[in-house]
PLY file of the C-alpha trace (Angstrom):
ply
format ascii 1.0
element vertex 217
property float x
property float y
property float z
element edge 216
property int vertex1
property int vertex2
end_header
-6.98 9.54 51.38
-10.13 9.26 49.13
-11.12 11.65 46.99
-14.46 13.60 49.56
-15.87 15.85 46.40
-18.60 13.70 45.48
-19.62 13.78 49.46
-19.50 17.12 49.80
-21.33 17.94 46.58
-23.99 15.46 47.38
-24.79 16.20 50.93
-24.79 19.90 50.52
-27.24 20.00 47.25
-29.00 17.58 49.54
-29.54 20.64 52.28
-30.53 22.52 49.76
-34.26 20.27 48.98
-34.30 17.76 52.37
-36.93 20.12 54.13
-38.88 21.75 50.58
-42.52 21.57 51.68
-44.59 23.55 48.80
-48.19 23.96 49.76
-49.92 22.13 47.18
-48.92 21.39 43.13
-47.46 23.83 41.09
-47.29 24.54 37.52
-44.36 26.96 37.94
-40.99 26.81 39.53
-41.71 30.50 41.04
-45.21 28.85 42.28
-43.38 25.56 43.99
-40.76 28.09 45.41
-42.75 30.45 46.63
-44.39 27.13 48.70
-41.27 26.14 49.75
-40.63 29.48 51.44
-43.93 29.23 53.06
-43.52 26.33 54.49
-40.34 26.84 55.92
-41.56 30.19 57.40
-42.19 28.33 60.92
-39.29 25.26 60.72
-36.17 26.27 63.07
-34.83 22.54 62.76
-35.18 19.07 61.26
-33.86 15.36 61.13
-34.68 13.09 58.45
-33.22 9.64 57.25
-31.39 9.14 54.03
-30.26 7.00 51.19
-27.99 8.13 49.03
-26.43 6.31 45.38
-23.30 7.97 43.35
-22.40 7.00 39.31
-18.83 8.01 38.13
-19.94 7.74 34.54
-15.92 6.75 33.25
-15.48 4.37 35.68
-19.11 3.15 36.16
-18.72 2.66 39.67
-21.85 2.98 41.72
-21.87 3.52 45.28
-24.46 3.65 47.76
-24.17 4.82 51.27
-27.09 5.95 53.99
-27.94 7.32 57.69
-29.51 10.63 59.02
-29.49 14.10 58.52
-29.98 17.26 61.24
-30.25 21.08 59.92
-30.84 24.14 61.96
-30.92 27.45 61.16
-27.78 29.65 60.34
-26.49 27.40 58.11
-25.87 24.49 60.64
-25.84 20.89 59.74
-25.15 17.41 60.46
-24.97 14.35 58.13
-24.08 11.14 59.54
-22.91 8.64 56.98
-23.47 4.56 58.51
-21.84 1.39 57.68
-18.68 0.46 56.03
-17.79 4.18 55.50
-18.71 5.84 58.33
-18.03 9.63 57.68
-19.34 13.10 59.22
-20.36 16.34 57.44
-20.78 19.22 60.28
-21.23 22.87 60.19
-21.62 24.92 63.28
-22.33 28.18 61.08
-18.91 29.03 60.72
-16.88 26.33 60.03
-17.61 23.36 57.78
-15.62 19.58 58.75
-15.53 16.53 56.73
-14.55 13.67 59.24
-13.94 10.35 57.46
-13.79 7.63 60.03
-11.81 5.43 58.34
-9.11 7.34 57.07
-8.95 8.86 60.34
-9.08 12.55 58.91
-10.89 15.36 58.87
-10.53 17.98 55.97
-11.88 22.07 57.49
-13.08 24.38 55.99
-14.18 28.08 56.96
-17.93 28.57 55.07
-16.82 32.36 54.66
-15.06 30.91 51.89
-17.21 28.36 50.38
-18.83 29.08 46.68
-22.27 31.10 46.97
-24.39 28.40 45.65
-22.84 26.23 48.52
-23.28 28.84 50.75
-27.24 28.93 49.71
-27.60 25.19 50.33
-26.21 25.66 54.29
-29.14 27.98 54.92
-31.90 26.43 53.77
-34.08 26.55 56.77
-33.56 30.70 55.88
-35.58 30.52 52.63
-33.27 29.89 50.29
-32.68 33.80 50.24
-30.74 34.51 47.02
-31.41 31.29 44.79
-32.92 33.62 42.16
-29.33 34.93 41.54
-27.41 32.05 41.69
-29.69 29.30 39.73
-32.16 29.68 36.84
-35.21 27.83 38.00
-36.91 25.32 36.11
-39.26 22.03 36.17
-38.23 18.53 35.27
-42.04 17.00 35.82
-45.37 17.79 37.37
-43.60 17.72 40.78
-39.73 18.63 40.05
-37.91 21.68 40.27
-34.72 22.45 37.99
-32.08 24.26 39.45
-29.10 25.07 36.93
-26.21 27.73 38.39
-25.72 30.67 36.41
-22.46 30.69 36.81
-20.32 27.65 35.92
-20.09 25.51 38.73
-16.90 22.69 38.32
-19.24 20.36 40.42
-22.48 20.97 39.62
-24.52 21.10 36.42
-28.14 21.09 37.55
-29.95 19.79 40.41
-33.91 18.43 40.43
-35.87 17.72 43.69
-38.58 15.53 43.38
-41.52 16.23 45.27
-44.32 13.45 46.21
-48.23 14.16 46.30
-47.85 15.60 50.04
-45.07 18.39 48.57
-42.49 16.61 51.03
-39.59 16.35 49.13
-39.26 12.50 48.29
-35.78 12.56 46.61
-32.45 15.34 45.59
-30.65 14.63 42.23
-27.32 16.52 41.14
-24.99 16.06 38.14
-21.62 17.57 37.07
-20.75 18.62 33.40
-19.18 14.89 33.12
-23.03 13.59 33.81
-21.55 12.22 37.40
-24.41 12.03 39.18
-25.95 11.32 42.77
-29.29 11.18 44.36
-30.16 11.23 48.01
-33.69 9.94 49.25
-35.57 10.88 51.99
-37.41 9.21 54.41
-39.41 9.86 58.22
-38.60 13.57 58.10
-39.15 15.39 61.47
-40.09 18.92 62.13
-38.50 20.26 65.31
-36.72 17.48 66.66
-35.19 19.62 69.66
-31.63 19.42 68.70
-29.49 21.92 70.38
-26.79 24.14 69.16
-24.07 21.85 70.58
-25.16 19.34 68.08
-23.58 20.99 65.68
-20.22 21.27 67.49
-17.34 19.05 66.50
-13.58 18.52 67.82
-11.88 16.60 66.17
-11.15 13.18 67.68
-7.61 12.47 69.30
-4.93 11.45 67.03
-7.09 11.95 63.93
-4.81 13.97 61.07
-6.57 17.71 60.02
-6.17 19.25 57.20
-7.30 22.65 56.00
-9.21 23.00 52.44
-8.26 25.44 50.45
-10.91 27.80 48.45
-11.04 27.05 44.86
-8.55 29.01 42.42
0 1
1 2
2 3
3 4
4 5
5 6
6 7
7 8
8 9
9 10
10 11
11 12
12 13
13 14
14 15
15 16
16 17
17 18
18 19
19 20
20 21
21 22
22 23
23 24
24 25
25 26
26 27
27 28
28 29
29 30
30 31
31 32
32 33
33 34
34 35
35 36
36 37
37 38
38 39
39 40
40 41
41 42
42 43
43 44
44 45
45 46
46 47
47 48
48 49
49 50
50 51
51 52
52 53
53 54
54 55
55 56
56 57
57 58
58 59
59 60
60 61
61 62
62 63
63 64
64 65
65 66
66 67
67 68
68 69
69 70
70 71
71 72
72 73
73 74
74 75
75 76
76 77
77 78
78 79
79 80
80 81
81 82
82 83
83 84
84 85
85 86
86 87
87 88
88 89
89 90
90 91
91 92
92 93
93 94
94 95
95 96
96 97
97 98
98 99
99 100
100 101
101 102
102 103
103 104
104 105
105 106
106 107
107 108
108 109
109 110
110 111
111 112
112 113
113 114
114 115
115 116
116 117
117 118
118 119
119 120
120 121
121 122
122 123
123 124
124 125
125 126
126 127
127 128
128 129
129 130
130 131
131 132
132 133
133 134
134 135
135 136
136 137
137 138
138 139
139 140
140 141
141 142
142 143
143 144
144 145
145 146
146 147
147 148
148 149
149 150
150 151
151 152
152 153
153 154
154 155
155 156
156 157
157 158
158 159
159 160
160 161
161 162
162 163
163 164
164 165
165 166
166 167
167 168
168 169
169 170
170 171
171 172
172 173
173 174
174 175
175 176
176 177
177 178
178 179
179 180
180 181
181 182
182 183
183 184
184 185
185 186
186 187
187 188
188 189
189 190
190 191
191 192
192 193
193 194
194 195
195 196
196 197
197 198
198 199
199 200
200 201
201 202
202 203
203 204
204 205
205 206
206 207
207 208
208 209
209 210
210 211
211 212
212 213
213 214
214 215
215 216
């Protein structure tokens, strides 16, 4: 089975920024934050397309995968990976799945038990609620917001969104300690798509193997 952590860590930090939508420029991160939260204020769900590209610095293999994204509030969430690694992230609220296609397996996971900072990226449509405890904020640019945990993270050593001249997020970056890093792009975000809870059901498909993830030691 191949090794899902670099999936995980990228499509979660991605929650965390695809939907960001500060009102206008901002010299400070508390400023572009503070837009963020306003502009989620009214946003109960989204779907947006995305391009994502990995670097495993020691082995310099760079991968590149795409396909859509869904979010709705209380921490629900679909990612949809295309092509020749077809794979599916979904949270209903309480419990997180990892289907990889391919492999024909699907790791679980209960979110109860998933690191705070992970748990902050599932409810992002709530205002990121909390992200003053868990990162110190920061700017990388005119238009980029620093996020670095406070607590050591084994996956994650900072994370930047990149915001364009609209304040729609145009792109997510995250690195580990190693400097393993992946970005995730967004394009033809939409506001309210209509969704439906039951989107963000999943059963895991006949014959498929599951496996349940244990919480970090």
């Amino acid at each position: 089975m191949r090794i899902w952590k670099g999936v995980r860590c990228g499509a979660l930090a991605a929650a965390l920024a695809v939907s960001a939508h500060p009102a206008g420029a901002a010299e400070s991160p508390q400023a572009l934050l503070a837009g963020t939260r306003e502009a989620l204020g009214p946003v109960t769900e989204l779907r947006a397309h995305f391009e994502q590209t990995s670097l495993l610095v020691a082995s310099g293999l760079d991968t590149r995968a795409g396909g859509t994204v869904e979010l709705a509030r209380g921490g629900r969430m679909r990612w949809t990976y295309v092509g020749d690694d077809p794979q599916q992230i979904v949270s209903d609220g309480v419990t997180l799945w990892f289907y990889q296609v391919r492999d024909r397996t699907v790791l679980r996971r209960d979110l109860a038990e998933l690191p705070p900072a992970s748990r902050l990226a599932l409810d992002v449509l709530g205002g990121f609620a909390g992200i003053e405890e868990q990162f110190a904020l920061g700017t990388c640019g005119e238009r980029c917001l620093e996020l670095t945990p406070r607590a050591p993270q084994p996956d994650l050593a900072r994370l930047r969104i990149e915001l364009g001249a609209d304040g729609l997020v145009e792109s997510i970056a995250t690195e580990d300690a190693l400097g393993n890093h992946t970005r995730v792009a967004f394009s033809a975000l939409e506001l309210h798509p209509g969704l439906g809870v039951e989107r963000f059901q999943f059963s895991p498909p006949e014959g498929v193997e599951v496996l349940d993830m244990e919480a970090p030691r």
